[in-house]
N, C-alpha and C positions, 0 to 999 in steps of 0.2 A: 504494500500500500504506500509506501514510503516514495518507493520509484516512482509508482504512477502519481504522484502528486508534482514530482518535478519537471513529469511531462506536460501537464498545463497548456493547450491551446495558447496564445496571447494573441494579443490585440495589435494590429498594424497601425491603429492607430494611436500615436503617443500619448500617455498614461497623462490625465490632468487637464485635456486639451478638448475642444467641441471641435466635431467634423462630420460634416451631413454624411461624410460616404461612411460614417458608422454603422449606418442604416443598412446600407449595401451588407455590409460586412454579418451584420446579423443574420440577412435575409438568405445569405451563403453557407451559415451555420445549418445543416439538415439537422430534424429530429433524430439520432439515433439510439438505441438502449445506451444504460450510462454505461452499463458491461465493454462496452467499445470503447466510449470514452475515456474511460479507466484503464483498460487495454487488461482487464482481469475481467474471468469469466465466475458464473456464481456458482459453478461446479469445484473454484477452489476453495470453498467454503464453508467448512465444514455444519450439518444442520445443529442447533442452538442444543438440543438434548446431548451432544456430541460434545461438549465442552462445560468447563466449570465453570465456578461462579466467576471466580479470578478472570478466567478468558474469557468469558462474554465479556465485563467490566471493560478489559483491555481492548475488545475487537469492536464494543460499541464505540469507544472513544478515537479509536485508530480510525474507525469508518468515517464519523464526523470530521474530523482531523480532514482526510479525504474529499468528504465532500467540501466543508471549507474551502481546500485549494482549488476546484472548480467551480467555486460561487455560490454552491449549494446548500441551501439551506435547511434539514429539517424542520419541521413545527410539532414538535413533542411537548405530552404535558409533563412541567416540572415532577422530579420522582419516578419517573417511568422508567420502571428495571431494565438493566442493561439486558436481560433478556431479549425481552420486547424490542427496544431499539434497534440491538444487532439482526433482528428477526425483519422488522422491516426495511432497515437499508438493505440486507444482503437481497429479498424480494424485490425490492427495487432495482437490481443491477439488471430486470428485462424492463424495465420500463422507457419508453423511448422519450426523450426530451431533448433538449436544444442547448448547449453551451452557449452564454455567450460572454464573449470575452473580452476583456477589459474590466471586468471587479463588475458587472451588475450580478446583483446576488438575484439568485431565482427560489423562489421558497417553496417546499415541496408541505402542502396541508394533507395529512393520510386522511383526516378524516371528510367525512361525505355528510357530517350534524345529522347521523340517523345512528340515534343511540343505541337500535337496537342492532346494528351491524357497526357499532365502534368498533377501529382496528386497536383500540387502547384498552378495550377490557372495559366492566362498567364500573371500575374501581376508579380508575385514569381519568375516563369519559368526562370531556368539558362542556359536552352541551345539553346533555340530562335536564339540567336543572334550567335551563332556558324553558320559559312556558311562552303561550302564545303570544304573549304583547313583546316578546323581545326576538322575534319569528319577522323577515319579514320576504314577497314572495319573489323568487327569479322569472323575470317578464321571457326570458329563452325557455326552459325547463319548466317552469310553474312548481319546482324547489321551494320549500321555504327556508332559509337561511338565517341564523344569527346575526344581528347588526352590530 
């Protein structure tokens, strides 16, 4: 994880600076699983029951780490066992998304605010306790979302 963090995409265009061909540059960025981007596959990963507490602790941290260097953000709730964590960065490494580079961070939300398919467990679960006035609807999906 180490190496692939020093492999980093970067930005042609100079770090601190505005340049409409940024845009370009984005739009050059294809979606592809982060497994690519990372240039590690999620078969070297051993599945979470497979390791101790110590190594999940360590392999959730390293993943972050990781993603950090490519911008990426998790949205975990504070507490959330290294278990957990490491369980869904490593299922993310098929997920296809889009680097893009130059430090704009991209924030990855597991959750879909349907408590009763939280990927956090209903212990974790941040939107449980949302009730209908703090609900509000998605005009694409017809979703209702936390505001």
């Amino acid at each position: 994880m180490h190496q692939a963090a020093l492999r980093v995409p970067k930005s042609k265009i100079p770090e601190g600076t505005f340049d409409p061909d940024y845009q370009d540059e984005l739009e050059e960025s294809a979606n592809r699983p982060m497994s690519q981007w990372f240039g590690l596959e999620k078969e070297q990963f051993p599945p979470s029951e497979k390791l101790t507490s110590e190594q999940l602790e360590l392999m959730a941290d390293e993943f972050e780490k990781l993603w950090e260097a490519y911008s990426f953000e998790p949205d975990f709730p504070e507490e959330l066992p290294a278990k957990r964590r490491y369980e869904l960065m490593r299922d993310y490494l098929d997920h296809p998304t889009q680097h893009w580079p130059g430090g704009w961070v991209h924030h990855f939300e597991f959750c879909d605010y349907e408590p009763e398919n939280c990927p956090f467990g209903s212990e974790f679960c941040w939107c449980k306790d949302f009730d209908d006035d703090d609900l509000i609807v998605n005009p694409k999906s017809g979703d209702e979302l936390p505001f």
